[in-house]
C-alpha positions as CSV (number, residue, x, y, z in Angstrom):
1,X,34.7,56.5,-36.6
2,X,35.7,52.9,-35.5
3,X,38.5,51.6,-35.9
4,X,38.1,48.8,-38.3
5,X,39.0,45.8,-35.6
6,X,37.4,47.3,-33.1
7,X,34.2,46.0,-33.4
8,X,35.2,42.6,-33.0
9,X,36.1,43.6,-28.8
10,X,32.2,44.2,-28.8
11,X,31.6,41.5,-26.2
12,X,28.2,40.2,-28.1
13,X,29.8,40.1,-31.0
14,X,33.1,38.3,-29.5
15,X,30.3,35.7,-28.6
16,X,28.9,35.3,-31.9
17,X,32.2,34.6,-33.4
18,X,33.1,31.8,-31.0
19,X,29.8,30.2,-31.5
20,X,30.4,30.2,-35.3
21,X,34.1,29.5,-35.1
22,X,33.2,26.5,-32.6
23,X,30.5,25.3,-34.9
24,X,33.1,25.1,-38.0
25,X,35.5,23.3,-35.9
26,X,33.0,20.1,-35.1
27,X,32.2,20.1,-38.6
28,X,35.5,19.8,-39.4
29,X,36.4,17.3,-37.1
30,X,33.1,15.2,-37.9
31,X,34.4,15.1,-42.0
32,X,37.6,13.9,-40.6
33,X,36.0,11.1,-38.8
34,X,33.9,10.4,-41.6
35,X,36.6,10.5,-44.1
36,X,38.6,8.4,-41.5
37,X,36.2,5.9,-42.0
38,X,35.9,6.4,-45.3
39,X,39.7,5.5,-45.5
40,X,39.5,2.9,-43.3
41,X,36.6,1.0,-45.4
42,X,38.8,1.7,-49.0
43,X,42.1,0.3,-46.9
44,X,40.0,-2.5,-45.6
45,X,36.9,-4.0,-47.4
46,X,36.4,-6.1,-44.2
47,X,36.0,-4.0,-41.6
48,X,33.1,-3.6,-40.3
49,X,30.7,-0.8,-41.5
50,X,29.8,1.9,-38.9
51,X,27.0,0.9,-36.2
52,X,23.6,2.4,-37.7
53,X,21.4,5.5,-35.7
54,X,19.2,3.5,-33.4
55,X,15.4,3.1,-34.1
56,X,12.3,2.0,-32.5
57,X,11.1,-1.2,-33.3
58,X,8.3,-3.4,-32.9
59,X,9.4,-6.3,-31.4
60,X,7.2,-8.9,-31.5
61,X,6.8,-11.8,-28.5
62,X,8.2,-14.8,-28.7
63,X,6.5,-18.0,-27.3
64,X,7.5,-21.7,-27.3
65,X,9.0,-20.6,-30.9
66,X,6.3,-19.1,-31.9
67,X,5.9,-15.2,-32.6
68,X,2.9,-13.6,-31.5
69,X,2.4,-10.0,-32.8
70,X,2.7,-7.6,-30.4
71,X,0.3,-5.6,-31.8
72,X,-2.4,-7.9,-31.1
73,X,-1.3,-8.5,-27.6
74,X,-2.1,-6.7,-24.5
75,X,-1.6,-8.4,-21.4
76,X,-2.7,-5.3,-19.2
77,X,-6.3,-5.3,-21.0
78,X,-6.6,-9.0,-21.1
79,X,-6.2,-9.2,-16.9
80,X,-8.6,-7.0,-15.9
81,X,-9.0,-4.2,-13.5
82,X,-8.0,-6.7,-10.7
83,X,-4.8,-8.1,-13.2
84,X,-6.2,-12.0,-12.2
85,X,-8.1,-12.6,-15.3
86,X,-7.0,-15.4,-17.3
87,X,-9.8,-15.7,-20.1
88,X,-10.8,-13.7,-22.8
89,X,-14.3,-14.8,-23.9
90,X,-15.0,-14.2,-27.9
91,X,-17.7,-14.3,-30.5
92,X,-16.3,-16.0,-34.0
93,X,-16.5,-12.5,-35.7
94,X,-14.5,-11.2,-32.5
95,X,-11.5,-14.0,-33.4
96,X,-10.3,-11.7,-36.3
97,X,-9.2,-8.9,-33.8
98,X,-6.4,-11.4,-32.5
99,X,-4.5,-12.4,-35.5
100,X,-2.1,-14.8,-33.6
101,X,-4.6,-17.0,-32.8
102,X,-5.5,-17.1,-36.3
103,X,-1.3,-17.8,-37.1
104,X,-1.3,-20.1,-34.6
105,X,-5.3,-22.0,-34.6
106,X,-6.0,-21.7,-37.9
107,X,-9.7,-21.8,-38.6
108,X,-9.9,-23.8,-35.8
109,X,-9.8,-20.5,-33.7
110,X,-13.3,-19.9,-35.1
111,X,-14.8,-23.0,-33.7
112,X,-16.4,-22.9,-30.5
113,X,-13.8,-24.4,-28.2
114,X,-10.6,-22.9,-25.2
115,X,-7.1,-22.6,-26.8
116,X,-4.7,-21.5,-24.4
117,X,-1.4,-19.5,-24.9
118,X,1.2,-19.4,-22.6
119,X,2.7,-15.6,-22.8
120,X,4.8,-16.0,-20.2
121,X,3.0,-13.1,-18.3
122,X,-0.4,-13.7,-17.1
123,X,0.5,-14.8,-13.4
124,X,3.0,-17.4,-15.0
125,X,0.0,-19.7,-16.3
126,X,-1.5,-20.4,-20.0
127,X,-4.3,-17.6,-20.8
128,X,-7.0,-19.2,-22.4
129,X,-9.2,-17.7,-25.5
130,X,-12.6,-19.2,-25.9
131,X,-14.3,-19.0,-28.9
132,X,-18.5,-18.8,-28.2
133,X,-20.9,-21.5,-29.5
134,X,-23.7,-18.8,-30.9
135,X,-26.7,-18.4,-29.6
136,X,-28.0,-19.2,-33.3
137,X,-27.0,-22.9,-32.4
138,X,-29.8,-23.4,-29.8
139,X,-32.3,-24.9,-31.4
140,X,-35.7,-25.0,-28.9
141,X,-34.7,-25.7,-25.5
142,X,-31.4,-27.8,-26.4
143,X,-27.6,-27.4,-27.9
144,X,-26.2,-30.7,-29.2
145,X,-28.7,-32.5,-27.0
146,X,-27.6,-30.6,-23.5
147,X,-31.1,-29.3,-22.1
148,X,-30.9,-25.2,-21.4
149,X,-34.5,-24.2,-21.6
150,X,-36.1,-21.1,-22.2
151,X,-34.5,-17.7,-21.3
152,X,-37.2,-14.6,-19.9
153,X,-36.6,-12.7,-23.7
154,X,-38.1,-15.6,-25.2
155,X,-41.4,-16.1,-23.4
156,X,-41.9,-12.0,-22.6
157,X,-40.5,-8.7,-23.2
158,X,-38.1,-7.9,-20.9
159,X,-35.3,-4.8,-19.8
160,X,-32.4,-4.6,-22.3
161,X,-30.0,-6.1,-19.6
162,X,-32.5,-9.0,-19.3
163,X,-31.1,-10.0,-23.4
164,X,-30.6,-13.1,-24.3
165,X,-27.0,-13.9,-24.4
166,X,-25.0,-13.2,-27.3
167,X,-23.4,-17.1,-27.0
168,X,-22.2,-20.4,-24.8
169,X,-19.1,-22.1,-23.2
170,X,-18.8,-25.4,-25.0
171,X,-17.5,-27.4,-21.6
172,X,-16.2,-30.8,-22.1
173,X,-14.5,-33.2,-19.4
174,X,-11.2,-31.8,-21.3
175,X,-11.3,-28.2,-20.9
176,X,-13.8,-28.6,-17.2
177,X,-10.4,-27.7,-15.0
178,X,-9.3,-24.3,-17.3
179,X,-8.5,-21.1,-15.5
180,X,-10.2,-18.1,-16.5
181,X,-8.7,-16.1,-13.4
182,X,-6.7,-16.3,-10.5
183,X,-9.1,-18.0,-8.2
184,X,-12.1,-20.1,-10.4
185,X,-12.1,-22.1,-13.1
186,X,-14.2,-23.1,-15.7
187,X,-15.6,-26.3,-13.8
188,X,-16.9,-23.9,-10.9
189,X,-19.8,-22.3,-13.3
190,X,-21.1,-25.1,-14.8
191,X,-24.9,-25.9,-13.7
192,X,-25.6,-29.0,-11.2
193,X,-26.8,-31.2,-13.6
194,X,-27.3,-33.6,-16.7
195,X,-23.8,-35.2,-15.4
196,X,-23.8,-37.6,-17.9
197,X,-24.5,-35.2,-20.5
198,X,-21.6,-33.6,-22.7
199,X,-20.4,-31.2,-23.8
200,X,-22.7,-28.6,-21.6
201,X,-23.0,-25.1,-22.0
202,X,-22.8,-22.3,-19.6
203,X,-23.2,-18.7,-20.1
204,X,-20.8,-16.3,-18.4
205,X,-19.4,-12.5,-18.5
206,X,-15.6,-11.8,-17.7
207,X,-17.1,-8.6,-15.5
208,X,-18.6,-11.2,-12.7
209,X,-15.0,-12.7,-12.6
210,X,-13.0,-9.4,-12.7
211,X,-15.8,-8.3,-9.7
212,X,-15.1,-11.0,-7.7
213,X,-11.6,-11.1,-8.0
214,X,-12.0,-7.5,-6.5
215,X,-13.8,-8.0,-3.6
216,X,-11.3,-11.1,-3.0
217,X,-8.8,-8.5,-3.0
218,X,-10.5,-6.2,-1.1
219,X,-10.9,-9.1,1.6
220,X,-7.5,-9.7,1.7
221,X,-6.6,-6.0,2.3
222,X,-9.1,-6.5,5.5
223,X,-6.7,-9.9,6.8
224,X,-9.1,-12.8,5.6
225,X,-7.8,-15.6,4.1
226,X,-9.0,-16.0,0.6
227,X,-7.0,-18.8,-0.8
228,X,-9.9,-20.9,-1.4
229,X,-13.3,-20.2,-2.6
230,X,-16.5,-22.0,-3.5
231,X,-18.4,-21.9,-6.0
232,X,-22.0,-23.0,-4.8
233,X,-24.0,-21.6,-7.6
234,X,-22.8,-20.0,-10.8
235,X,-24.7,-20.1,-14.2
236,X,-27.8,-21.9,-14.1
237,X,-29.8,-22.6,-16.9
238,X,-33.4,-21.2,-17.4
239,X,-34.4,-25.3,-16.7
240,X,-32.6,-26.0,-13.7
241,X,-33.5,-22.6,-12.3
242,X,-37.3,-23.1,-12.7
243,X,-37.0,-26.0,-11.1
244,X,-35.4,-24.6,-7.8
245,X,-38.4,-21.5,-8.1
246,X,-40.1,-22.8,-4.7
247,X,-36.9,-22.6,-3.6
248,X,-36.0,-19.1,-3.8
249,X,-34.6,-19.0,-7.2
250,X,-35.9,-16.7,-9.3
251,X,-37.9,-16.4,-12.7
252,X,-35.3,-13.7,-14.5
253,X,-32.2,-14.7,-12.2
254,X,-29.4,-13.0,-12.9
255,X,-27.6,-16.7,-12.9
256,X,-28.7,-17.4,-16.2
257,X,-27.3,-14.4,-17.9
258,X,-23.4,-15.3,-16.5
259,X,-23.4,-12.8,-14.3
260,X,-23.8,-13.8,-11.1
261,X,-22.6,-16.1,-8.3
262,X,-23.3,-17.4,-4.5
263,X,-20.0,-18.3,-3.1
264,X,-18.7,-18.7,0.3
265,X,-14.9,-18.2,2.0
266,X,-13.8,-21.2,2.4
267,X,-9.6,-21.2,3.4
268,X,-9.6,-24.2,5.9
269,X,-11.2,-26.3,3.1
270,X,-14.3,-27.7,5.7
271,X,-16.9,-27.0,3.1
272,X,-18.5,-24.0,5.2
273,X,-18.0,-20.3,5.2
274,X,-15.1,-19.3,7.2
275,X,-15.5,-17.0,10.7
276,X,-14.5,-13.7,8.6
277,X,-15.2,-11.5,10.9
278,X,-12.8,-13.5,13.6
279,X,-15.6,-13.7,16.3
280,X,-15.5,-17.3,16.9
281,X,-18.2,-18.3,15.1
282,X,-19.5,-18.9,11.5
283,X,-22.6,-16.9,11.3
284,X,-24.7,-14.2,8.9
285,X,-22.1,-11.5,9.8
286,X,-19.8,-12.8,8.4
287,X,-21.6,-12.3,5.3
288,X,-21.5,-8.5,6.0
289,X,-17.7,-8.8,6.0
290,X,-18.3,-9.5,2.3
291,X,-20.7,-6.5,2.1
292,X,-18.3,-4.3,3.2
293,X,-15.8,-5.5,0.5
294,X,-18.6,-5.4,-2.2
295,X,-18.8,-1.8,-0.8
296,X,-15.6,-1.1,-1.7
297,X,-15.6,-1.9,-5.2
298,X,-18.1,-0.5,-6.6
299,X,-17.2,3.0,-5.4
300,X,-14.1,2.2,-7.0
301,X,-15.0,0.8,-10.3
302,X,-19.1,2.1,-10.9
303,X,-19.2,0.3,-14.1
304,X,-19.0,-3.0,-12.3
305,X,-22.0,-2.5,-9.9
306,X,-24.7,-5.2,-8.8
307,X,-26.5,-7.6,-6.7
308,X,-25.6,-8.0,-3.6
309,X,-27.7,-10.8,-1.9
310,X,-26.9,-12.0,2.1
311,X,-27.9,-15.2,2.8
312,X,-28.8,-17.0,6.2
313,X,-27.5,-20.8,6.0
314,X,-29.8,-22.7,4.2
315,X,-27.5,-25.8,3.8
316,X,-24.3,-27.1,5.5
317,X,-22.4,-24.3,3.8
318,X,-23.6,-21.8,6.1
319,X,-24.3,-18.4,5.0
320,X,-22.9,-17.3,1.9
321,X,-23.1,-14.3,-0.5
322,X,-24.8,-13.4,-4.0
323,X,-22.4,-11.0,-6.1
324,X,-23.3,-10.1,-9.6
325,X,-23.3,-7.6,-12.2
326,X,-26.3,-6.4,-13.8
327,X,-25.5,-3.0,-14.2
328,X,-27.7,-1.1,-11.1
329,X,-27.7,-1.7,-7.4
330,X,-29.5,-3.9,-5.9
331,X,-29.1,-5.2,-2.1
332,X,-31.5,-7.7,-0.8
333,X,-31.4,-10.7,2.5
334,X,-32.8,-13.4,3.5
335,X,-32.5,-12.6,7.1
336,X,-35.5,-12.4,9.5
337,X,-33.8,-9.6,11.0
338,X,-31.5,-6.7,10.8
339,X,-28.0,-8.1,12.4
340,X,-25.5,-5.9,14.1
341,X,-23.3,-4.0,11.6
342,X,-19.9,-4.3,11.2
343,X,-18.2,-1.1,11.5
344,X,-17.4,0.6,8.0
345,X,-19.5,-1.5,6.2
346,X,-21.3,-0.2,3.7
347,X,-24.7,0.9,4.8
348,X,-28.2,-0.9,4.3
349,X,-31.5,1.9,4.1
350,X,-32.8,2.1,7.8
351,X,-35.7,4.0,6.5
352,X,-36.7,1.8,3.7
353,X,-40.2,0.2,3.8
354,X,-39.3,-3.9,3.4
355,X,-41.1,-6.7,1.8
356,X,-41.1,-10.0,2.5
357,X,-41.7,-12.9,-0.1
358,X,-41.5,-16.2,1.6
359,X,-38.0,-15.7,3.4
360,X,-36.3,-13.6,1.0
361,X,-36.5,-9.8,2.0
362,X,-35.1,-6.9,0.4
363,X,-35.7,-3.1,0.9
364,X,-37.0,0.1,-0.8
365,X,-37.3,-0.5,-4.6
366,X,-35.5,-3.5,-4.4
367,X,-38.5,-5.4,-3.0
368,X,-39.3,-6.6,-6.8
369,X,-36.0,-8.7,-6.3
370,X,-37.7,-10.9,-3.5
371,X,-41.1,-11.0,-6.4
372,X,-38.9,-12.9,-9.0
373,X,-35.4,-10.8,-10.0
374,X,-32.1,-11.2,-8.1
């Protein structure tokens, strides 16, 4: 039989006993600490009560004194894929999702209009919310007297992304200058004309200006200069752009539904496209430069895909570039012939039968865009 001690030179059992032996002894000491201050607090009513078990909080943001709740903020979602938005465009129903603009606007938020916060966070500049005029408001062919005309869902049934849009930019000589991202502002989509006529409306989607940011980026990546861009055509009312229809534009345009844009490269600011492809001369392939960058993109981010249009110069711009987003590919040129590609660019069908419309002339099934859709 065992001696009775014995067990306890059982080496798992010696183990055990430490561990339990170790355990009392911090409990011990832990009363005496909390008795100590105990003591301390009965001794001394003034002295300062032990420093609470941290917590997580939800601190809120703090700007010019006022407190934005950080619930309702998001800076990462607000600036886009390419981080240089600096607009978030909203319906009046879609104002209740931000409270603080409610805190800070009042009702005021609802009404059509651009109120800009400065978070202290997006690029270091104010970040504007704009509030919609609805598409209920146009009455005919007019909003407060600024002439729009009639969009392709009103005359004839059209494709779903063919819609009428869901509301307007109220633009006055106030708010023209506003940044909505990194590179354009609100001035660079308004429609050439009416000058005297205010406030005018414009129609635009935060996707065409997170897309362009992109390829801008994506141009940079490639050494081009990108500090300066123009703007030659962004929303164009249903009006104007039936006007300009012996002139290339077309019927169902995506320019009236916001979501497109010609622009040129223009960083030494002499109002033409810039030599982009650094061959010492301003010509169409430098527009492929842009195609290659277009390219990029949408590989990268599928849900912004689009137009692509590669223009010829038709003015003292030069050549210039059509980028939009209407949700399927299209590519399409003006060119009268196929120009020399520039290595890694992304490819144009070789084997696709092309149609020409007048000078416009685009490939495969993208020959309806030359007919009246680009």
């Amino acid at each position: 039989m065992t001696p009775p001690l014995d067990f306890l030179r059982a080496p798992i059992l010696r183990r055990a006993m430490s561990g339990i032996l170790a355990f009392t002894l911090a409990a011990v000491a832990a009363r005496a600490v909390a008795g100590s201050e105990v003591r301390a607090r009965l001794g001394n009513p003034m002295a300062p009560p032990p420093a609470p078990r941290a917590e997580l909080v939800n601190i809120p943001v703090v700007s010019r004194g006022n407190v934005v709740s950080a619930r309702a903020l998001d800076l990462d979602s607000l600036v886009g894929r390419s981080g240089q938005l600096r607009t978030r465009l909203l319906e009046p129903a879609e104002v209740e999702d931000y409270p603080f603009l409610l805190e800070r606007f009042g009702d005021l938020a609802r009404a059509p209009g651009v109120r800009a916060v400065d978070f202290g966070g997006a690029g270091g500049s104010a970040f504007a919310f704009i509030t919609l005029t609805p598409w209920g408001k146009k009455l005919g062919s007019y909003i407060n007297g600024y002439h729009l005309g009639m969009w392709p869902s009103e005359r004839r049934a059209m494709p779903t992304n063919y819609d009428n849009p869901a509301g307007f930019i109220e633009v006055t000589p106030a708010n023209l200058t506003t940044k909505l991202s990194a590179h354009f502002a609100l001035r660079d989509f308004v429609t050439h004309d009416q000058a005297s006529v205010w406030p005018k409306y414009l129609v635009l989607r935060e996707e065409l200006l997170d897309k362009l940011e992109l390829v801008l980026g994506s141009l940079q990546s490639m050494g081009v200069a990108t500090q300066h861009v123009v703007v030659l055509s962004g929303f164009r009312s249903p009006q104007y752009n039936s006007r300009g229809a012996g002139e290339g534009m077309a019927q169902a345009s995506r320019h009236q539904f916001g979501d497109g844009a010609d622009i040129i490269i223009d960083a030494n600011r002499d109002g033409r496209m810039d030599d982009l492809n650094h061959d010492g001369r301003v010509d169409f392939q430098d527009t492929q430069v842009i195609d290659r960058a277009v390219g990029l993109v949408e590989r990268k981010y599928p849900e912004l895909v689009g137009g692509l249009g590669l223009y010829q110069a038709t003015g003292p711009s030069g050549p210039f570039a059509h980028i939009d987003v209407r949700g399927t590919r299209a590519r399409w040129t003006n060119a009268g012939r196929r120009s020399a590609r520039v290595p890694g660019a992304q490819r144009w069908s070789e084997s696709a039968p092309v149609q020409a419309s007048g000078r416009c002339r685009a490939e495969g099934a993208m020959a309806v865009l030359c007919a009246g859709i680009r």
